[in-house]
C-alpha positions in Angstrom: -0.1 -25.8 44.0 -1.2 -23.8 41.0 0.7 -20.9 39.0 1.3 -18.4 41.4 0.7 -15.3 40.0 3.1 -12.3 40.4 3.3 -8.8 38.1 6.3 -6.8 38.4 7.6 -3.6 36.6 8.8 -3.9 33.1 12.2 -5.4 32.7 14.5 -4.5 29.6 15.6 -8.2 29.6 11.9 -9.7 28.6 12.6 -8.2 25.2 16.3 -10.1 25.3 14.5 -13.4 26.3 12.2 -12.8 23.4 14.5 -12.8 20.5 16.5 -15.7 22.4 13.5 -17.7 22.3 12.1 -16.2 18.6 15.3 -18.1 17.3 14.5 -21.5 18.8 11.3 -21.3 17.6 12.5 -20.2 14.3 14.3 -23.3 14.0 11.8 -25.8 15.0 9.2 -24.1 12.2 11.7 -23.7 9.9 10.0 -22.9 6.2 6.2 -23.7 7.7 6.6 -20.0 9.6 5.6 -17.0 7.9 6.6 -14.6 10.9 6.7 -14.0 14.6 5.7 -11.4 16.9 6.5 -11.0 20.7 3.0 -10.3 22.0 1.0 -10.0 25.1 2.5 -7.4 28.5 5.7 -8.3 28.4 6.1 -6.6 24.8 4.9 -3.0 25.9 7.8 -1.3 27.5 6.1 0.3 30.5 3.8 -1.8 31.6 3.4 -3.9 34.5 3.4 -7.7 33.8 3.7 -11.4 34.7 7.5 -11.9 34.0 6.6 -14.6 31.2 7.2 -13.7 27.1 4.3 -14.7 24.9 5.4 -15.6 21.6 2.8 -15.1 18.3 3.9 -17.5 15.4 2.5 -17.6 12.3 2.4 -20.2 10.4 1.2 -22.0 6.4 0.0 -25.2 7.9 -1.3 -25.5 11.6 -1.5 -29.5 10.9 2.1 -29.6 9.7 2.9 -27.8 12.9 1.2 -30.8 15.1 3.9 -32.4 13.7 6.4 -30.6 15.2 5.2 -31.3 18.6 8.3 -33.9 20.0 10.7 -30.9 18.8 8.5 -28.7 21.1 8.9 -31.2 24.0 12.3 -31.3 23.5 13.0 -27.8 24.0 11.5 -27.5 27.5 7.6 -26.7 26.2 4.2 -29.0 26.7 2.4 -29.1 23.7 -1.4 -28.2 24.7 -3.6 -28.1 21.0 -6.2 -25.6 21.5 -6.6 -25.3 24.8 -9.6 -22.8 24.3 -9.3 -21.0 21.0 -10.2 -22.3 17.8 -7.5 -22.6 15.2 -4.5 -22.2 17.9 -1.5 -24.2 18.9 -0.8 -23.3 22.6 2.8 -24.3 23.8 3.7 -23.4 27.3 7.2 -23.7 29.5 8.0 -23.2 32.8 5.5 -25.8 35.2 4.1 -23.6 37.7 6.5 -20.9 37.3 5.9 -20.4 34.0 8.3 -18.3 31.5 7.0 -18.8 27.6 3.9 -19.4 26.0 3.4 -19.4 22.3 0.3 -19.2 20.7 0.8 -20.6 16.9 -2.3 -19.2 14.0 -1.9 -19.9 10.8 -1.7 -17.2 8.2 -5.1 -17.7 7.1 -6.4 -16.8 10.7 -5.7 -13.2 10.2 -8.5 -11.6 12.5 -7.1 -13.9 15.3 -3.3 -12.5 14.6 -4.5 -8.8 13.7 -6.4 -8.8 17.0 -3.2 -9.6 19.0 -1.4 -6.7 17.4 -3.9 -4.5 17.7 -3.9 -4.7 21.4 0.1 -4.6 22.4 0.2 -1.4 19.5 -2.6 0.0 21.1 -0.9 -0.5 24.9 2.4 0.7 23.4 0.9 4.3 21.8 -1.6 4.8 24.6 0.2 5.3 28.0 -3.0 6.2 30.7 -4.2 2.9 29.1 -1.2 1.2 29.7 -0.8 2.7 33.1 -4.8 2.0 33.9 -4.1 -2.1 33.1 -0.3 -2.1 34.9 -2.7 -0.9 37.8 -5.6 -3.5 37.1 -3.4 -6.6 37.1 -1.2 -5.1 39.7 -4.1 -5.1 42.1 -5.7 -8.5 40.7 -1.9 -10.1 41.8 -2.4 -9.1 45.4 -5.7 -9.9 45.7 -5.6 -13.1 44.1 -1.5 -14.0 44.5 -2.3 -18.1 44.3 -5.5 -18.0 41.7 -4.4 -17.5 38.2 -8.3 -18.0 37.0 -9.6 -15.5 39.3 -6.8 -12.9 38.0 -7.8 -13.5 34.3 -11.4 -13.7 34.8 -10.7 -9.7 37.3 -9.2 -8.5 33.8 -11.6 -10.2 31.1 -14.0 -7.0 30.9 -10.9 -4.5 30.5 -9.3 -6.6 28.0 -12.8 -7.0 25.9 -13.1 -3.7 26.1 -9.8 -2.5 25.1 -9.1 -4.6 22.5 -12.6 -3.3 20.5 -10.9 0.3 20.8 -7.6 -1.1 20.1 -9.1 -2.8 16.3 -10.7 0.2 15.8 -8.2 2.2 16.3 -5.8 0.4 13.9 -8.0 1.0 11.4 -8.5 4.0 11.7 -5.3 4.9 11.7 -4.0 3.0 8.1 -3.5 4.7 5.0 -5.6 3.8 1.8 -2.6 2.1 1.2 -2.0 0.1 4.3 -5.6 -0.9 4.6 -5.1 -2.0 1.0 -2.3 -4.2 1.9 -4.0 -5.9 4.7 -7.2 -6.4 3.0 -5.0 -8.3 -0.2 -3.3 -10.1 2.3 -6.4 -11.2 4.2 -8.2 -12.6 1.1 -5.5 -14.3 -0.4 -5.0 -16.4 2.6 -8.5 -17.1 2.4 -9.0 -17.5 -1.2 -5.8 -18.7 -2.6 -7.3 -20.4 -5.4 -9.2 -17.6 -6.4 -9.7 -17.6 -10.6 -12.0 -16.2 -13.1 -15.4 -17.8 -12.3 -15.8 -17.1 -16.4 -15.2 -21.5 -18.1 -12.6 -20.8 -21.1 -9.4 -22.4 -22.9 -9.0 -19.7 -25.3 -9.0 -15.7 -25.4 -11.5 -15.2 -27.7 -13.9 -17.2 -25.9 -13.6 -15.3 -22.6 -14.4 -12.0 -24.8 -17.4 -13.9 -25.6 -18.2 -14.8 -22.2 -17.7 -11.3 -20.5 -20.2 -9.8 -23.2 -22.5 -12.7 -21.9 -22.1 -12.0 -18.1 -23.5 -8.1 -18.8 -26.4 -8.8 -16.2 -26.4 -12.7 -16.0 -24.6 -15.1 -13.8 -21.3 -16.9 -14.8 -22.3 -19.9 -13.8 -25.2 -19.6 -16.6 -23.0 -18.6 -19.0 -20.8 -21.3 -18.5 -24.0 -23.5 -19.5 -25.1 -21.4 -22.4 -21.5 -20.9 -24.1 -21.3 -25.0 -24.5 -23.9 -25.2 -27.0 -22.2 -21.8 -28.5 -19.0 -23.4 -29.5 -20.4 -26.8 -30.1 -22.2 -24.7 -33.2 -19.2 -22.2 -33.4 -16.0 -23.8 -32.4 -13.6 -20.7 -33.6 -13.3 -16.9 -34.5 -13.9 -17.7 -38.2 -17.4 -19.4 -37.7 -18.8 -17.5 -35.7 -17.4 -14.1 -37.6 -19.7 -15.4 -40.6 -22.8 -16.4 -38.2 -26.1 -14.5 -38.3 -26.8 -12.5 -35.8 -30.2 -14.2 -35.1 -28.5 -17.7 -34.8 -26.5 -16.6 -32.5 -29.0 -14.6 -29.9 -31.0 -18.1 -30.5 -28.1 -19.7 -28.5 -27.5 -16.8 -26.2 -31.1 -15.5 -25.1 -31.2 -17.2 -21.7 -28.1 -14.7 -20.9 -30.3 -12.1 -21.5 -30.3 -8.8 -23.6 -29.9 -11.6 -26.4 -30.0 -9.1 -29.2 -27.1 -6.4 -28.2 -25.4 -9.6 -27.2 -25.4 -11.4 -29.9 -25.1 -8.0 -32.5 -21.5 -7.2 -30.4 -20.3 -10.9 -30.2 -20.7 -11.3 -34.0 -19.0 -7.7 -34.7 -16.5 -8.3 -32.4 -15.1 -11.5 -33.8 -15.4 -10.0 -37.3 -12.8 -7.3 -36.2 -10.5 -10.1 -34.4 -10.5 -12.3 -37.9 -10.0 -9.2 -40.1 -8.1 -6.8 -38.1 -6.0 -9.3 -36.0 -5.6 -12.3 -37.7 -8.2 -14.1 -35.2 -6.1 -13.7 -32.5 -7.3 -11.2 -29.6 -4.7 -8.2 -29.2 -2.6 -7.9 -26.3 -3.0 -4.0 -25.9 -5.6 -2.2 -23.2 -6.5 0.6 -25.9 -6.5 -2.0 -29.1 -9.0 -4.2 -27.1 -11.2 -1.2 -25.7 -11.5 -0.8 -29.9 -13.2 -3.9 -30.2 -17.2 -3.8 -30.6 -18.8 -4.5 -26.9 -15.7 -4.3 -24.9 -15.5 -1.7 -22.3 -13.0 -1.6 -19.6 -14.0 -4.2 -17.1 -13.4 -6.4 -19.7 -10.3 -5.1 -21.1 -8.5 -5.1 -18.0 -10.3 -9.4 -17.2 -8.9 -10.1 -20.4 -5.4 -8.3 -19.6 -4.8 -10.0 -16.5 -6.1 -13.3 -17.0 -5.0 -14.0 -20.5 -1.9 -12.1 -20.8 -0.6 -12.0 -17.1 -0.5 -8.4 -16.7 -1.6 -5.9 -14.1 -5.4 -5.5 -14.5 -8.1 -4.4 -12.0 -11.6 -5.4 -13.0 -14.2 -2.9 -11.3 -17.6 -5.3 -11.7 -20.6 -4.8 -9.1 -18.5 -7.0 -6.6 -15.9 -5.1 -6.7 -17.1 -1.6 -6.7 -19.9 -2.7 -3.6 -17.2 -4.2 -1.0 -14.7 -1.4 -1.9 -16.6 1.1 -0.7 -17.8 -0.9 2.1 -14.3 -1.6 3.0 -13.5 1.7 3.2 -10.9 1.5 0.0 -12.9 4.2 -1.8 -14.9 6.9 -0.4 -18.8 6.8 -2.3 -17.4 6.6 -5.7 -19.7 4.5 -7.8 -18.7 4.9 -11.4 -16.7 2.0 -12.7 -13.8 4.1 -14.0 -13.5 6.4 -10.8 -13.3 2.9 -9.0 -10.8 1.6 -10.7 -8.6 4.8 -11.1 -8.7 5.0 -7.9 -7.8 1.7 -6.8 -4.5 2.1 -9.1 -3.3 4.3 -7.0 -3.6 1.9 -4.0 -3.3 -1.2 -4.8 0.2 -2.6 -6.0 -0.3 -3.6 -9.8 1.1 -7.6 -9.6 -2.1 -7.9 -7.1 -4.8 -6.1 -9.2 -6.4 -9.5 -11.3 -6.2 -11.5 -8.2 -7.6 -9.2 -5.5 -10.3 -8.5 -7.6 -11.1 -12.1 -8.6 -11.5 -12.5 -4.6 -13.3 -9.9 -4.1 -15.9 -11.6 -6.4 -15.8 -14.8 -4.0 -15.8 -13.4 -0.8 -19.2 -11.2 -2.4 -20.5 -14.1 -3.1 -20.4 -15.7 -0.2 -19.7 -13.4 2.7 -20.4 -9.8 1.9 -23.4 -10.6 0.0 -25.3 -7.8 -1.8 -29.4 -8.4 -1.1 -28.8 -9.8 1.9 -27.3 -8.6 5.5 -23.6 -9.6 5.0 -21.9 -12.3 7.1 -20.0 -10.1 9.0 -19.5 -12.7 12.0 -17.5 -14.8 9.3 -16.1 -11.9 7.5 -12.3 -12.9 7.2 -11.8 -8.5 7.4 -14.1 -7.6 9.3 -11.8 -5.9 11.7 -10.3 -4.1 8.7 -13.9 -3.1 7.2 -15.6 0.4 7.4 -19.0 -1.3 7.1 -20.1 1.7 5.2 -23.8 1.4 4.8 -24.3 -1.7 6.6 -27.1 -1.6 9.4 -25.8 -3.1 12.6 
């Protein structure tokens, strides 16, 4: 005998037996859990549903939660892995009359969690949709009272279907701000190590660097700056360089001339004007010889820890593709407008991971990789072909 399947009208209670249950669970993830969520039918007042609470966990650490699993037994559940979806822990309780299922993601699975959401908000704020799937699996019940699979697979194409409105709609519906917030949140789970691609071990040599990276790749000015300081290991040396000897060294870079004129002016200012040491002040380093803004606001945030939001071709491409900016191209128009979005303690390390996830994912001269776009629910897709 298999799960017998019965839909009744909402019932107040379910959302009683959802915080009971929220607390249990609370206390067998302890720290590991990040948040919670009552999800699936029984969490949109209104509708029609099978009389069991599905529970949404989220958690750091899925391994540390496999861990967990004899505390799970213990408390009435069977602990089931996957059981079909990548990256899930399924949990259910209740044999063939079963009352709880939780379905654990870890933070970093945010589409997974985002598209759960999505679908109960969407339920909850759209009643002829709500009413038009109480009706579906009302009908599915009767039909098929003793066949759980042939009641799922009756409401697969409504659920597919409603659940593409439902991510769109949620969207479409967040503020600059919100969207913003989700997109931060999004990356940092899935680049939490996320740093300045740019090698250096002292401030003055990641002003050197950013003048280098004007049109080159970091990775090659990693390479070239080596052979840099192994000639000119500090401000004062390479303050009384020549000019050629230095766009010798720095000509693979590119634009080895301008490069080399505005290194060497630059760290003549830093030894006369600052004592060798690089200032601390947006405006006093925007002063120096070849530093503009992005650079300003790199060396702001990664040197000296404060807010900074670094508007390079990375950063101004995906944030209009995202949505966060509406066609503005011009560096400073970018990152003006992104002040007024995104919350200052995130602006160095959003856009840090914003270079990553260009890099690898939302690429520029190819088709991005939207199918393993870790926002892709969240993105606009402005000018991308489908």
């Amino acid at each position: 005998m298999g799960q017998r399947v019965r839909v009744t009208e909402y019932d107040p209670r379910w959302r009683l037996d959802y915080e009971k249950e929220k607390e249990l669970i609370a206390g067998i993830l302890g720290e590991e859990m990040v948040s919670i969520h009552h999800i699936g039918s029984t969490a949109v007042e209104g509708l029609k549903a099978k009389p069991v609470i599905d529970i949404l966990p989220v958690v750091r650490d899925l391994e540390a939660v496999d861990a967990l699993n004899r505390r799970f037994e213990a408390a009435g559940y069977e602990c089931m892995g996957e059981f079909g979806i990548k990256g899930r822990r399924y949990y259910r309780k209740g044999g063939e009359e079963r009352t709880h299922q939780i379905h654990i993601f870890a933070a970093a699975n945010g589409k997974e969690i985002r598209r759960h959401l999505a679908f109960r908000d969407y339920l909850r704020s759209h009643p002829k949709v709500r009413r038009e799937y109480g009706a579906l699996k009302e009908a599915l019940a009767a039909a098929h009272p003793d066949d759980i699979g042939a009641y799922c697979d009756g409401k697969e194409a409504f659920v597919k279907e409603t659940e593409q409105k439902a991510i769109r709609w949620r969207r479409e519906s967040l503020s600059k701000e919100e969207l913003a917030a989700a997109v931060i949140d999004a990356l940092r789970w899935e680049y939490p190590g996320a740093a300045c691609t740019l090698d250096y071990n002292q401030a003055w040599k990641l002003l050197v660097s950013v003048r280098l990276a004007a049109q080159c790749t970091d990775a090659r000015v990693n390479v070239v700056v080596e052979d840099l300081y192994a000639r000119f290991p500090d401000v004062h040396s390479l303050a009384c360089a020549d000019v050629d000897e230095i766009e010798k060294i720095v000509k693979p870079c590119g634009l080895g001339h301008s490069k080399a004129r505005d290194i060497s002016a630059c760290m003549k200012v830093l030894e006369s004007q600052y004592g060798g040491r690089v200032p601390d002040d947006f405006d006093e380093l925007l002063k120096l010889p070849g530093v503009g803004r992005k650079s300003a606001n790199l060396i702001m945030g990664d040197v000296f820890g404060k807010p900074a939001i670094v508007t390079d071709t990375h950063c101004i491409r995906l944030v209009n593709r995202m949505g966060l900016v509406d066609g503005i191209k011009e560096p400073k128009k970018v990152e003006m407008a992104l002040w007024k979005i995104v919350p200052p303690e995130e602006g160095s390390d959003f856009c840090h991971r914003l270079v990553y996830h260009g890099r690898d994912v939302c690429t520029a001269r190819t088709k991005p990789y939207c199918d393993r776009c870790c926002v892709s629910d969240l993105c606009a897709k402005n000018g991308v072909q489908e």
